[in-house]
N, C-alpha and C positions, 0 to 999 in steps of 0.2 A: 559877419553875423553868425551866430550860434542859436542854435535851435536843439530843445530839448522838449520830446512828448513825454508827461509824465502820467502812462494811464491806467488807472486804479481798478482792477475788472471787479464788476459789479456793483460800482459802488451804488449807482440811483437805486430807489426803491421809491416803495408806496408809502403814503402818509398811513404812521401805526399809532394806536391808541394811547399802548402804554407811552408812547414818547409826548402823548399831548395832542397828537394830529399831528407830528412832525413827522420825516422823514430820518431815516439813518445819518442824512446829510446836512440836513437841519442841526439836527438835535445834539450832533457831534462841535468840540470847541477847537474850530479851526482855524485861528489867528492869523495864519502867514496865509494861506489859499486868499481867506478874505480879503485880504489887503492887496491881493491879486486882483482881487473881482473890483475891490473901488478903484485900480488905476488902471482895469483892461479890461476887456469887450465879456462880455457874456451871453450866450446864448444855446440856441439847442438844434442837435443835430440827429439827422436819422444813418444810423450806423448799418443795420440787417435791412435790405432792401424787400421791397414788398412779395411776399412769395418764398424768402428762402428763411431756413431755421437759424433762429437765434444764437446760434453756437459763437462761442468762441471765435473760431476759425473764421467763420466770415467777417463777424466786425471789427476783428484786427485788421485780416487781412485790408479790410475797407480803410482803417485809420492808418495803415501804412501807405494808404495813397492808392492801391490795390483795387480797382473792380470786379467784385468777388462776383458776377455773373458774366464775366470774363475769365477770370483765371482759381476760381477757388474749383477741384475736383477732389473732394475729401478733406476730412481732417487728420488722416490718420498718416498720410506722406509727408505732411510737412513736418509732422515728427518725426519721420524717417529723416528724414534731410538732418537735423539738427543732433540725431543720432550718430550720423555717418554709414546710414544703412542707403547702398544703390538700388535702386529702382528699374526693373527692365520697364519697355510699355505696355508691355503684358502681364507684367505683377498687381497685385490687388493687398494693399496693406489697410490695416484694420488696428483699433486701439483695443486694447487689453486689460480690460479694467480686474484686480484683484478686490471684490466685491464682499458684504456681508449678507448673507440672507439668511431668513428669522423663521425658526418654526423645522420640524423633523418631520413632517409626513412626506407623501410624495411631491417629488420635485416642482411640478408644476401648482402646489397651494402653498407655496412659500413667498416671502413677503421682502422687498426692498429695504433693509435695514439704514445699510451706509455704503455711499458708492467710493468710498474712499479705503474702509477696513480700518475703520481708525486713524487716518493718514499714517500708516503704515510705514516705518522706514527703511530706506534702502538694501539697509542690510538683510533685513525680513527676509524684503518682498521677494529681491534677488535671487535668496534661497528657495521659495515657494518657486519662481516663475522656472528659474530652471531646472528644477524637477517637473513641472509642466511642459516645459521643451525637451526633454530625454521621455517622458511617458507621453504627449501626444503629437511631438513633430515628425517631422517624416512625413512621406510621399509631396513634399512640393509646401509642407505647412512648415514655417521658424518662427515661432517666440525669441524676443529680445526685451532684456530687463532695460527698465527705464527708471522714470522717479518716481520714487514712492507706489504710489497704488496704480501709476499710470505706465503701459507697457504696451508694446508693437507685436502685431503677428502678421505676418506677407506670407501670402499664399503665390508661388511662383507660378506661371501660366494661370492663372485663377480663373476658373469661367466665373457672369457674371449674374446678378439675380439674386437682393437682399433685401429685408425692411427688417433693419435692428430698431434700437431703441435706446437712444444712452441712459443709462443707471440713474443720473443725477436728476433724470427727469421726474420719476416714477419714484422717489422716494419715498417710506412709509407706504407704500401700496403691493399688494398683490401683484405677482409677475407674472398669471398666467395669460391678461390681453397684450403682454407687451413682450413673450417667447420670439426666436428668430423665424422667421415667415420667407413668402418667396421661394423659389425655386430651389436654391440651398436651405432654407431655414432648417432643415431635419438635420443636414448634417453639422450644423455648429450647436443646435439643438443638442444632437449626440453629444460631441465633444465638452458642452457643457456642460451637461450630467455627469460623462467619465470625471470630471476636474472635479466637481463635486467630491467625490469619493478617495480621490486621491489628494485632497487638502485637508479632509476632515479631520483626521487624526495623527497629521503633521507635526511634528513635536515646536516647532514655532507656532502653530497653533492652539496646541495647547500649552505654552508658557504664554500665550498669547490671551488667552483664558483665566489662567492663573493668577494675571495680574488684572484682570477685570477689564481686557481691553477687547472691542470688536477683532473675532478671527474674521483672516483671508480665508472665505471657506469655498469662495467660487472662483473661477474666471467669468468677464458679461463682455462679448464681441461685439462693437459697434467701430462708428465713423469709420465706413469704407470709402476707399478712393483711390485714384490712380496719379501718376507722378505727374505735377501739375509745371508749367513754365512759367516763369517771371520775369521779365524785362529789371535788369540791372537797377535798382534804384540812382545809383550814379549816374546812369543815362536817362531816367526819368526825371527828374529833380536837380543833377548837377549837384549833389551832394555829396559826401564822404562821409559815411557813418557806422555806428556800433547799435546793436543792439542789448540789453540786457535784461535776465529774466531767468525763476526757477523751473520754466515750466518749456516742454520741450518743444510744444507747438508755437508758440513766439518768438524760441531761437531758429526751428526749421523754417517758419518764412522770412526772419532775416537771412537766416544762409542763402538759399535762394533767391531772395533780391541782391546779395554780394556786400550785407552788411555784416561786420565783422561781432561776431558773441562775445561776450564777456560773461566768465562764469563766477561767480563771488561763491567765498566759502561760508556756509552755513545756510545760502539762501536755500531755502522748505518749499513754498508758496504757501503760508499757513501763517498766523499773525505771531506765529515762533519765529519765523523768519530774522534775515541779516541785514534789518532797515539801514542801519550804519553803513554796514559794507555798501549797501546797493546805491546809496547816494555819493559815497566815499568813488566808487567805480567809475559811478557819470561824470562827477567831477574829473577826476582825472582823463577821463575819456576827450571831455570836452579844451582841457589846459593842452594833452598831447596832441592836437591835430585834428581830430573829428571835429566833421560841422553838426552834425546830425548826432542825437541818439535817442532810442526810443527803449524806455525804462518804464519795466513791467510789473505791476504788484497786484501781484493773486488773492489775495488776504481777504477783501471783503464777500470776493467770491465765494470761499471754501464759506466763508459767515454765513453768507445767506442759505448755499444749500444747506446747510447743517441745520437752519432755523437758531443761530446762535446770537441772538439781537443786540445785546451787551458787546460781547465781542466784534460785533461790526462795528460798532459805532467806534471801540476803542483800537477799531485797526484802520478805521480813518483819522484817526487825531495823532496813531502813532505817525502815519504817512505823513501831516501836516509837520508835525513837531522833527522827526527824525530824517525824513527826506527833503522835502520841498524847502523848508528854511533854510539847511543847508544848501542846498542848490543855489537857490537863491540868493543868498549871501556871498558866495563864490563866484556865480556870474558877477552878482552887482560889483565885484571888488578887484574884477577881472582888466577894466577900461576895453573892452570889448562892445559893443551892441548886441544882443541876445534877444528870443522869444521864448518864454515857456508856457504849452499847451497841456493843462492838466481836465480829464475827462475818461467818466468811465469809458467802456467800450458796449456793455447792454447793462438793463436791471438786471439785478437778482433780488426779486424780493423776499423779502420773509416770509411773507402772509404763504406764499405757493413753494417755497425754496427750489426754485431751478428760472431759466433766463425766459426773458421777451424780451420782443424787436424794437419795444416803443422806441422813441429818441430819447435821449440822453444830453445833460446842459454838459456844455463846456465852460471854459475859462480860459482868454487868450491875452498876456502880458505881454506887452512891446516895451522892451528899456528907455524907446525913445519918445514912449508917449507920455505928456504932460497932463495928460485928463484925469479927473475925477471925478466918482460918482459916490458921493459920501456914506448912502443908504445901501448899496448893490453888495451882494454877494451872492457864494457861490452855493447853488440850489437847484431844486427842478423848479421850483413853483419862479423863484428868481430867472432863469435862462427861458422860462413860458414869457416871463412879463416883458421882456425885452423883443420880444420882436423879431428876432434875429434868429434865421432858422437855414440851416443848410440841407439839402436832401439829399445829401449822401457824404458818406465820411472823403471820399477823393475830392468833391468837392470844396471840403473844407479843409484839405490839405494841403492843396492847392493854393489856396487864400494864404494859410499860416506860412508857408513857403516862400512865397513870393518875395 
C-alpha cells in the first residue's frame, strides 16, 4: 500500500461575494480532486487544537500524526532542523522575517505592509540578512539565511520571556499594539530599530525600489521555541517516507520525525512555484521505495495572506491540473493499492488574510473502494454535509494509515 498526503496550506476559506457566495474551493475548476470526492470519503476535520494558535507549525505538525500539545515547542526549531542548524537545550531560535513597513515617521507609527517584502528572493534576502548578521550578531545572537523572506536567529543560552507577534497576522495595520513585549521585548525592540536603518538604504533595496517592488526595509522577530523531540515516524506508523516542500518548517518536522526531504528545483512556495517538479518528486519517490510521502503546497497560503482572490482560486486549479492528476494517474497505473489524502491544513481567508483554527474538509481516496457518491465533492459546505468529523488531525491519521 502506498500512501500520499497531498496538503494544500490554506486552501479553506469563507464564502466571498464576489465569487457568488462560494468559497475559494467552490469556485475554483477542480476535475480530478472531484472525482476523488465521488469515489472517496469526505469530511472535516479539526487540525489546531482548542487553545493553541493557528500557525502553520501546529497543524502540520497535527497532519503528520504529531500531537502538537505533546510535542510542538515553537516554530522557529523545526526550521532549524531542516536548515541543519544544531540546537543546545538551552538555545532559543526565532524566525526572522525580512518585512515591509509603510510610512517614515517614527518607528513605532508605522504600518504592516508585506510580511513577505515581496516574496523576496534568495539571492536578495541572503545579501540583506547577512549584513544583518555581521551588523547585529554577536554576544550569543546568529542570523541564518533561509527562503526567501523567511530566516532563523538562535540566541545561544537565551533567557526566556517573549509575546511576539507574527507579521502575517497584522497585515495592513499599525505595528505599535503588536511591538515585542515581555521581559526581553525592549531588546529585540532595539535590535529592530537598528535593522531598520541599516536596510534602508541598501542598495538591493533601492534596486528593490526601482523596479516598483516592496523593500526588505525591516527584520519582525517572532515564533520562538525550544528544540522540540519526535518519536521516529517509522516507529509510529511502520512507515518509510519522504517528505517534500519549499518551505523550511515542513522539511524541519520531517527531518525530525526521520523522514527523508526532497528538495525540487524551482519550488518558491508562491503560485510561481515548480507544480511539475513537485508531483514529478512524489512520483518518483513513491515508484523508489517510499510508502509514505507527505507533499506540501504553500500557494494558496501566500493567496490569502496577500488578499490576492484570483490567484488563490488559480493556484488551486493549478494544484488539481498539475499535481493531483498526475499522481493520480501514476498510482492508478502503478498495479499497487494506494490512498491519497488531499486537505488544507487551516483557513486562510481573504476576508482577514492570515490563519484560523476552524476545521477544514478533507478528501480521502482508497484504490480499493468501489463506492460512489455521484453529487459529492470536495468543499467545506460539502465535508460539513457529510457527517464525518475527526477531532484532531492524528486522529485522522491514524484512520488514513491503517
Amino acid at each position: 500500500m502506498k500512501y500520499i498526503t497531498i496538503l494544500v496550506d490554506g486552501m479553506a476559506d469563507y464564502p466571498i461575494d464576489e465569487l457568488g457566495g462560494k468559497t475559494p474551493l467552490e469556485a475554483a475548476d477542480i476535475p480530478v480532486v472531484n472525482s476523488l470526492a465521488r469515489k472517496g470519503e469526505v469530511g472535516m476535520v479539526r487540525t489546531v487544537p482548542e487553545g493553541m494558535p493557528p500557525g502553520s507549525d501546529v497543524a502540520n505538525l497535527s497532519l503528520m500524526g504529531y500531537e502538537p500539545e505533546v510535542y510542538h515547542t515553537g516554530r522557529s526549531p523545526l526550521e532549524a532542523a531542516s536548515m541543519g542548524v544544531e540546537l543546545s537545550d538551552t538555545d532559543i531560535a526565532f524566525r526572522c522575517n525580512l518585512v515591509t513597513l509603510e510610512g517614515d515617521g517614527p518607528f513605532e507609527t508605522r504600518t504592516m505592509l508585506d510580511h513577505s517584502s515581496g516574496e523576496i528572493t534568495n539571492e536578495e534576502s541572503h545579501e540583506l540578512i547577512n549584513m544583518i548578521e555581521k551588523e547585529l550578531g554577536g554576544n550569543g545572537l546568529k542570523f541564518y539565511p533561509g527562503v526567501s523572506y523567511r530566516h532563523l536567529l538562535v540566541w545561544k543560552d537565551g533567557p526566556w520571556g517573549y509575546e511576539l507577534t507574527p507579521p502575517h497576522d497584522i497585515l495592513g495595520r499599525g505595528i505599535a499594539d503588536y511591538l515585542p513585549a515581555g521581559p526581553q521585548g525592549p531588546f529585540f525592540l532595539d535590535l529592530t530599530k537598528r535593522s531598520t536603518e541599516l536596510l534602508k538604504e541598501h542598495p538591493v533595496n533601492r534596486n528593490r525600489r526601482e523596479r516598483g517592488l516592496n523593500p526588505a526595509n525591516s527584520i519582525w522577530i517572532w515564533g520562538e521555541g525550544k528544540r522540540p523531540q519526535l518519536t521516529l515516524f517509522s516507529e509510529r506508523y511502520g512507515l518509510k517516507g519522504a517528505v517534500i516542500s519549499a518551505v523550511d518548517l515542513i522539511n524541519g518536522i520531517g527531518v525530525l520525525a526521520g523522514l527523508r526531504p526532497i528538495h525540487v528545483e524551482g519550488a518558491t512556495g508562491n503560485i510561481h512555484t515548480n507544480f511539475d517538479g513537485k508531483a514529478a518528486a512524489a512520483i518518483e519517490a513513491l515508484k523508489g521505495g517510499d510508502d509514505y510521502v507527505y507533499l506540501h503546497l504553500e500557494a494558496p497560503d501566500e493567496c490569502g495572506h496577500q488578499g490576492a482572490l484570483q490567484d488563490k482560486v488559480r493556484s488551486i486549479e493549478l494544484i488539481d491540473s498539475k499535481v493531483i492528476a498526475p499522481i493520480h494517474k501514476a498510482l492508478a497505473g502503478s498495479g499497487e493499492d494506494y490512498r491519497i489524502l488531499v486537505l488544507p491544513d487551516h483557513p486562510t481567508p481573504i476576508a482577514i488574510r492570515t490563519h484560523v483554527g476552524e476545521p477544514v474538509p478533507y478528501v480521502l481516496f482508497d484504490s480499493r473502494s468501489s463506492d460512489t457518491e455521484a453529487d459529492q465533492q470536495f468543499s467545506e459546505v460539502s465535508g460539513k454535509s457529510t457527517g464525518r468529523f475527526f477531532s484532531t488531525g492524528p486522529e485522522l491519521i491514524r484512520y488514513y494509515l491503517s
